[in-house]
N, C-alpha and C positions, 0 to 999 in steps of 0.2 A: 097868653103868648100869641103872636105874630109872626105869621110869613110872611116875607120880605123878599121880593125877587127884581131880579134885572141892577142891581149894584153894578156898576164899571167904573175900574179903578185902574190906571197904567199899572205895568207889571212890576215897578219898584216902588212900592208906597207902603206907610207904614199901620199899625193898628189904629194910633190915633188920626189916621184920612178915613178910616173906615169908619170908622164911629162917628166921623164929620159929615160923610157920603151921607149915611144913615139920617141926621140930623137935618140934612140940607134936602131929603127928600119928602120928610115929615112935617109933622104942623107941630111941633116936641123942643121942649127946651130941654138943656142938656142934664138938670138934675130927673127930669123925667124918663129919661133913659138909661133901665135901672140894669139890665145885663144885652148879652149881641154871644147869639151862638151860630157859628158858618154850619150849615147845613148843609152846603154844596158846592164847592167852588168850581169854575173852569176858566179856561182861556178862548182868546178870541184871536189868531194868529194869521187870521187873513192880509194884514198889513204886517210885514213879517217884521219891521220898524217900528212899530206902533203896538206891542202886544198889550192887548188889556185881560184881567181877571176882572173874572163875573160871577157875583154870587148871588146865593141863595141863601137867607137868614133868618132866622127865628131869634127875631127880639122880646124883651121884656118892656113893656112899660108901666109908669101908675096907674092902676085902675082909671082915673078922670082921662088922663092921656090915653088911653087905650079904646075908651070908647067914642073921643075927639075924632082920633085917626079912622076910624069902625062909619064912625056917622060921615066924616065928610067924603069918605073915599068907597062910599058901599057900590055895590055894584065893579068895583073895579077889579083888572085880573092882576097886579102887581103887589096888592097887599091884604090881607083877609085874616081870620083864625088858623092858625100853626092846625092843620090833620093829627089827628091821631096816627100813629106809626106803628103804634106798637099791635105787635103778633095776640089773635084771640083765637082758643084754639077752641074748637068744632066742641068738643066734651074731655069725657075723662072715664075710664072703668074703674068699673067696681073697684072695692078693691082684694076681691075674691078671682077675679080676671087670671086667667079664661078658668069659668063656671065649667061642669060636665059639658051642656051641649054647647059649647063654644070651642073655637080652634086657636091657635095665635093666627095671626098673618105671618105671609112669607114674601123677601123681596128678596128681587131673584139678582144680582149685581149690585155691586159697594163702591161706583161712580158717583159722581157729585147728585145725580137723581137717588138712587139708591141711599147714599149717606144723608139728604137731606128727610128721605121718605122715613127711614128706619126709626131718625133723629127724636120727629113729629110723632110718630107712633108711639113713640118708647116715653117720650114729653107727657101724652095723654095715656098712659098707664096699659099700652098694649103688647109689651113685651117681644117686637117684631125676633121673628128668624129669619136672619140675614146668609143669602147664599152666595158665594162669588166664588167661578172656578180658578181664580188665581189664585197669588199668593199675598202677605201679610205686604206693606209698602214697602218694611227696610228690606226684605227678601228679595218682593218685583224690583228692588232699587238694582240690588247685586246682578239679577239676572238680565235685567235692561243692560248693565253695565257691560255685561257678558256679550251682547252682540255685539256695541260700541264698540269694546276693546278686541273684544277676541275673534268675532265674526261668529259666537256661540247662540243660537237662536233658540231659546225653550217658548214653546207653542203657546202654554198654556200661564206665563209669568210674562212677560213683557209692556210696551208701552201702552198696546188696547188691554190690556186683562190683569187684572188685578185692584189692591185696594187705593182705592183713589180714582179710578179709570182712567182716562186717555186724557183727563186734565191734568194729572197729575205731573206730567213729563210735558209741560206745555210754556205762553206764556205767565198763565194764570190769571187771564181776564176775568176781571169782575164787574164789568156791564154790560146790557143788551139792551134792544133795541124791543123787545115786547110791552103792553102795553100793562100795567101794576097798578093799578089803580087800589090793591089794598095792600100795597108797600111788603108786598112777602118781601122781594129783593132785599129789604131791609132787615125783611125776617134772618133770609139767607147768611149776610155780612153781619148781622150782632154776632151769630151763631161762631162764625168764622174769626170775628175777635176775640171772642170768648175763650176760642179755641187756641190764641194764638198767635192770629193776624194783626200784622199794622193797624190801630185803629183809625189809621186817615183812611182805610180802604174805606169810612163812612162819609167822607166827608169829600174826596176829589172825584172829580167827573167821569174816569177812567183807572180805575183801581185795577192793583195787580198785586196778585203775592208773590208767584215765583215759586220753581219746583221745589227749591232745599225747604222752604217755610210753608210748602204745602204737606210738606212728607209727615213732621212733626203733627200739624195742626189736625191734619187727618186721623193722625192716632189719637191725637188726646178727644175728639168725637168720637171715637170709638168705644175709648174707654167710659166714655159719656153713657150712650147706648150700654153699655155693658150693665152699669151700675145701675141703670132706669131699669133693668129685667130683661135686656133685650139676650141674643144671643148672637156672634157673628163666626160662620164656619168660610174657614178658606179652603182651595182643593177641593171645591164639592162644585162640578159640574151636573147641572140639569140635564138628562135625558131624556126626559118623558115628560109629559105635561097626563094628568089623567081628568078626563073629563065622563060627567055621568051621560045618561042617552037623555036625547031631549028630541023635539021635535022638528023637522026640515032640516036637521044637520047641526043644530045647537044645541048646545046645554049648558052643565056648570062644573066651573072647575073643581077635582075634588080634593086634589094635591100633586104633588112629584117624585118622581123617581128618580135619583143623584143615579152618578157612572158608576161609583162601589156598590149599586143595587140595593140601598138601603129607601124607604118610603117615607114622606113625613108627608101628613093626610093636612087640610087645610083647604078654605070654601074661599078665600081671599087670599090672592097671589098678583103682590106687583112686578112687572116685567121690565126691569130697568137694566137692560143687558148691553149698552152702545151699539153705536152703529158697525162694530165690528165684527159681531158676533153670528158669523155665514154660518156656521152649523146650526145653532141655533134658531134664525129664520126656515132653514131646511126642515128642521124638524117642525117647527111651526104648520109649516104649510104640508107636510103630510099627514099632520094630525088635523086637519082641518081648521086650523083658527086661520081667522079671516084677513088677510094680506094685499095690499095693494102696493103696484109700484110706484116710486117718486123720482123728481130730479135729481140729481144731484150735479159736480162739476167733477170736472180733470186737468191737468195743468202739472207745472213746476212750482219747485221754489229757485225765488230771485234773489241773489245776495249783493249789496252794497255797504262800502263804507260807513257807517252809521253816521260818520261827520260829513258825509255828503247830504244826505235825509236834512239831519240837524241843520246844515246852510238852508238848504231849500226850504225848511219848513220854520226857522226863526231867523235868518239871518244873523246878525250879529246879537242878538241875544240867545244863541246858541250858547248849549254849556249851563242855563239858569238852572238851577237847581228845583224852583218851582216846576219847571217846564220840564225838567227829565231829559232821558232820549225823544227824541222825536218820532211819530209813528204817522201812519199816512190811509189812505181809504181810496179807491180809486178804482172805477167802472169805465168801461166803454162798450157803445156799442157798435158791431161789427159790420160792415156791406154784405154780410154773409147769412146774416139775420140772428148770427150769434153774441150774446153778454162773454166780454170779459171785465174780472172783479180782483180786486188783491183780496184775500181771505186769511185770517189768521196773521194778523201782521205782528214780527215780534223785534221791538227796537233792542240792540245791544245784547241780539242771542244767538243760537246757532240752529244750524240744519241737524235734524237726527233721524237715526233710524227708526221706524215705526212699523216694521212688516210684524203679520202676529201670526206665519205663516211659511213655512220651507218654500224655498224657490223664488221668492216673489222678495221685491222691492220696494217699498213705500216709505216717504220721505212725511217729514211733520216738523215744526217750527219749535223753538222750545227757548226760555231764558228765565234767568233768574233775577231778584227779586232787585238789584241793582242794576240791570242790566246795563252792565258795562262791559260786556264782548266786543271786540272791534266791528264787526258786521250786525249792519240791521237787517233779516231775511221777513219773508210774508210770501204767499204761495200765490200764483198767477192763474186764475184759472179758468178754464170754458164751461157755460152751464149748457147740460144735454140733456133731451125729454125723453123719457118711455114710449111716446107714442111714435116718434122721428127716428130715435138712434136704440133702442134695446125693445122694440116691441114683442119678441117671442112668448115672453113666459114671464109669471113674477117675480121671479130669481135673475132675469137676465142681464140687470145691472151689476147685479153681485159676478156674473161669467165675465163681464164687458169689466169689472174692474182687474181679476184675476190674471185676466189676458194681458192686460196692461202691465200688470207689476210684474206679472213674469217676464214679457220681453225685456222688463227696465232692468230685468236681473239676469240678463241674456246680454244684454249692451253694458251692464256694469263690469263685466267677465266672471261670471257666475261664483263668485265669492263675496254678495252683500258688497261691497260696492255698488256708487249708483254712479249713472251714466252722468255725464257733466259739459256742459260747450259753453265759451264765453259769450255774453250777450252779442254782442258785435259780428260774429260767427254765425250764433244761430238767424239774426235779420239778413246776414248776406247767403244765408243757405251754405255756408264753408263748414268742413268738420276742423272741431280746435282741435291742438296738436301740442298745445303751450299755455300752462297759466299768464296771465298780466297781475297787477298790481293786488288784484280783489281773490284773497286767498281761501277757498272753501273750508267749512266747517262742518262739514259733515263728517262722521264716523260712522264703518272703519275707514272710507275714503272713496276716492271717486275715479272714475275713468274717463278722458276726454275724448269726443267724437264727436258724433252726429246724433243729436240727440231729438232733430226731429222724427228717427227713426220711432221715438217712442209714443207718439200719438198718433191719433188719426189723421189727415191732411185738412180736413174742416177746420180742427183745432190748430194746428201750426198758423192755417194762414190769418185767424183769428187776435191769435195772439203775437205773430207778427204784426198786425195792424194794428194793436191795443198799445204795443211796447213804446212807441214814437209817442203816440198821443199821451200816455203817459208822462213823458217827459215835457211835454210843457206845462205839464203841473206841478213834476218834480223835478228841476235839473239837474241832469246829470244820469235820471233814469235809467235813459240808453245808453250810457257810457260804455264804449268797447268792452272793458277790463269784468263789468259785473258777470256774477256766476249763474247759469242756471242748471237747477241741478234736477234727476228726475227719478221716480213721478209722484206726483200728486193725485191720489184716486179717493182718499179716502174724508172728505170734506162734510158730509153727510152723508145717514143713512140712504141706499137704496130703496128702501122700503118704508111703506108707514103698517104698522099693525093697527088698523082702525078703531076707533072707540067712540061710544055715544057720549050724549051729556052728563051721565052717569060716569064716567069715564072707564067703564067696562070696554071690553071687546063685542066687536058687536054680534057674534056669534057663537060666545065662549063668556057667559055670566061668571063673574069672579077673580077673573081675570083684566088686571089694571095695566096696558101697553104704558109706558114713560120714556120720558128723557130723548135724549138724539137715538138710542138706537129703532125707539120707537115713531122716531119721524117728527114729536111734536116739542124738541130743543133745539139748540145752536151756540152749546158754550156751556162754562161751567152757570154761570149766574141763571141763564133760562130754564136746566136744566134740573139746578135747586129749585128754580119757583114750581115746576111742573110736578119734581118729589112730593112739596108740600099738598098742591090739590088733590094730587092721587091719594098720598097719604090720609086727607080730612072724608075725600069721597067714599077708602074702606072705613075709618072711625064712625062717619053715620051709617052705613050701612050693615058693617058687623057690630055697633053696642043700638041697631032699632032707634035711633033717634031719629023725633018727630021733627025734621028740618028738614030743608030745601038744602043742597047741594051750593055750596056759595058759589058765586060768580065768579068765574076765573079770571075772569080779566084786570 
């Protein structure tokens, strides 16, 4: 087999032009060309008239043909031997696992890190104990439902906390920009079909599942885990981390203490909690494990027409079916010395609520698996440093988001509404007073004002200046009527929990930081690949296997 890359085929053409594409690139006659599987496809919509697909191929040819194509083309980067793809996993235990002096492992959240890590575990016969202080998905469903509808907020069940985590209620992005050079991602997306998903999330450039077919898909991994030996408890908050004495202030982990006061002992503990989880950093860092602060952004979400996007970003091939909603990527940088970026861009979905916290406001993007909502929204937002805007303390990002969401729930009128001003308003500094055409979707609902009351002035005048420039990539951007609605705080953890190349903590042996909460994710897909290496880093460590730690990259 062969890989086949850089195909470009206009956007209406049929199998038999790809198979000719194919022929007309190679040195192959046509009965030599014995099968064509798309491995990749994407679009190229920079000539928004002229959209081309572009693939990526793993052909078949005859043996003779196969090594014609090999010889005359070696060295070259557009054609070669088809990779290996497939998932090799680290080992396998016994099948007496766990022996007397062995423990299971414990992963501590049942987020896309957490459910990929348990998965791997449970694959290579380790029976992980899975802890997440939420609730089961269809449960967080009802209770998420409860704030939308009712302004009902449970602390410990909502959009960050429970099964699935914070992708769950998302658009359900299934790419990233990290760098895979041994195709986990792929690991990640078999897993995810297996489970349930679209099987084109294998095969298109920018894969999505969508919350209703994440909710499903989630559980039937679950049940997966269950059967492999694993074990998964919901409503079991972590309290305690217990660590033995060690020297200079480190040691090794020896297990944990849930909030019902019950113990489960364990030398291997992944830490896959999101970036939501401020008590649990809190408690981190009194118990000494090792914390440092990171960037993260703030900002709104911006709502438009979806079939404004869709013009700007295909013109009249707007509506193809190939092509979807349209979705968008878009940075600037500021006179002020600060990045703005759209984050979380969600075509054909809506604004929701996302607070995991009494009093506080925070806003998150979410669509399902059609996305055909009238509004396309994506979050606008300014990147700030620890050392310029929160340097007090390692927490101090997590007070600097706090503060934020609280006023946003002080300008909402302190009933979970969020505060709201029409684009056009917020660039000329006027409080709105009147929806326009572009009707918000957020739930329970929003309040219109002055909504630059909700950041800091660094960040308005930033994003003022981002908003223009924007629209000359996207017209219609700045369109008076778009909505923005506030706040965005929660884009990234504040925090990274450090860890070596062992992927320990570097002050707490035993202990596996993961995923966005732990600083080294950004999405559901980065997320999974991260579960997997934590995951292989405890299997060599807890079954004594004579191997190097694979390369993560």
């Amino acid at each position: 087999m062969l890989r086949l890359t850089d195909i470009k085929l206009p956007l209406h053409h049929n199998d038999t032009e790809l198979r000719s594409a194919v022929l007309s690139k190679l040195p192959v006659a046509e009965h030599e060309l014995l099968g064509l599987h798309i491995y990749k496809r994407s679009y190229d919509a920079r000539k928004k008239h002229n959209i081309l697909l572009i693939y990526l191929l793993d052909i078949e040819l005859s043996p003779s043909a196969e090594q014609r194509v090999l010889t005359q083309f070696s060295g070259k980067s557009f054609i070669g031997s088809s990779p290996d793809t497939h998932y090799h996993f680290v080992g396998h235990a016994p099948s007496n696992f766990p022996s007397p002096e062995q423990q299971r492992p414990i992963v501590i959240g049942f987020g896309p890190c957490g459910i990929l890590a348990a998965l791997v575990l449970a694959q290579m016969g380790l029976k992980p104990i899975v802890l997440d202080r939420g609730q089961d998905v269809r449960q967080r469903t009802k209770d998420t439902w409860g704030l939308w509808r009712e302004r009902k907020l449970n602390t410990e069940s909502n959009v960050q906390y429970g099964e699935g985590g914070a992708g769950t209620f998302s658009d359900g992005k299934l790419y990233s920009q990290v760098k895979d050079r041994r195709f986990l991602g792929r690991k990640v997306m078999t897993e995810f079909v297996k489970a349930g998903a679209p099987e084109e999330i294998l095969m298109v450039s920018k894969p999505h599942i969508g919350t209703f077919k994440l909710v499903k898909m989630v559980e039937n991994i679950r049940a997966e885990i269950t059967r492999l030996g694993g074990e998964i408890r919901f409503n079991s908050k972590v309290e305690t981390l217990h660590r033995d004495a060690g020297d200079d202030k480190n040691g090794h982990i020896t297990g944990v203490t849930l909030s019902d006061g019950s113990h489960l002992p364990s030398r291997h503990v992944i830490l896959a909690v999101g970036h939501s989880a401020r008590d649990t950093f809190e408690m981190l860092l009194a118990q000494g494990v090792y914390l440092e602060a990171k960037p993260f952004s703030i900002g709104f979400r911006i709502e438009h027409p979806q079939s404004v996007i869709d013009a700007a970003r295909f013109g009249d091939n707007a509506g193809n079916p190939i092509l979807g909603a349209a979705d968008y990527k878009l940075v600037h940088h500021c006179k002020n010395g600060r990045s703005v970026y759209s984050f979380c861009m969600c075509p054909g979905g809506t604004v929701v609520a996302a607070t995991s916290e009494e009093g506080r406001v925070v806003t998150n993007g979410m669509s399902q698996y059609s996305r055909n909502e009238r509004n396309a929204n994506s979050a606008i937002v300014v990147g700030i440093e620890p050392e310029k805007d929160y340097p007090e303390h390692v927490l101090a990002g997590i007070d600097l988001q706090r503060q934020l969401e609280s006023l946003a729930y002080q300008l909402g009128g302190e009933n979970y509404n969020a505060p709201a001003q029409l684009v056009g308003d917020y660039l000329r500094n006027t409080p709105s007073t009147e929806l326009g055409k572009v009707i918000p979707s957020y739930k329970p609902g929003v309040s219109l004002g002055d909504l630059s009351l909700a950041l800091p002035d660094f960040a308005n005048a930033a994003i003022r200046e981002a908003i223009p420039a924007f629209d000359r990539q996207i017209k219609g951007f700045a369109m008076n009527d778009a909505i923005l609605t506030g706040i965005e705080t929660r884009t990234s953890s504040p925090i990274c929990i450090k860890r070596g190349r062992d992927y320990q903590n570097l002050n707490t042996k035993g202990l596996y930081p993961a995923g966005e909460g732990a600083g080294y994710a950004g999405g559901i897909l980065s997320a999974g690949i991260d579960g997997i290496k934590v995951a292989e880093a405890v299997a060599i460590d807890l079954l004594g296997l004579d191997m190097a730690i694979p390369d993560g990259r």
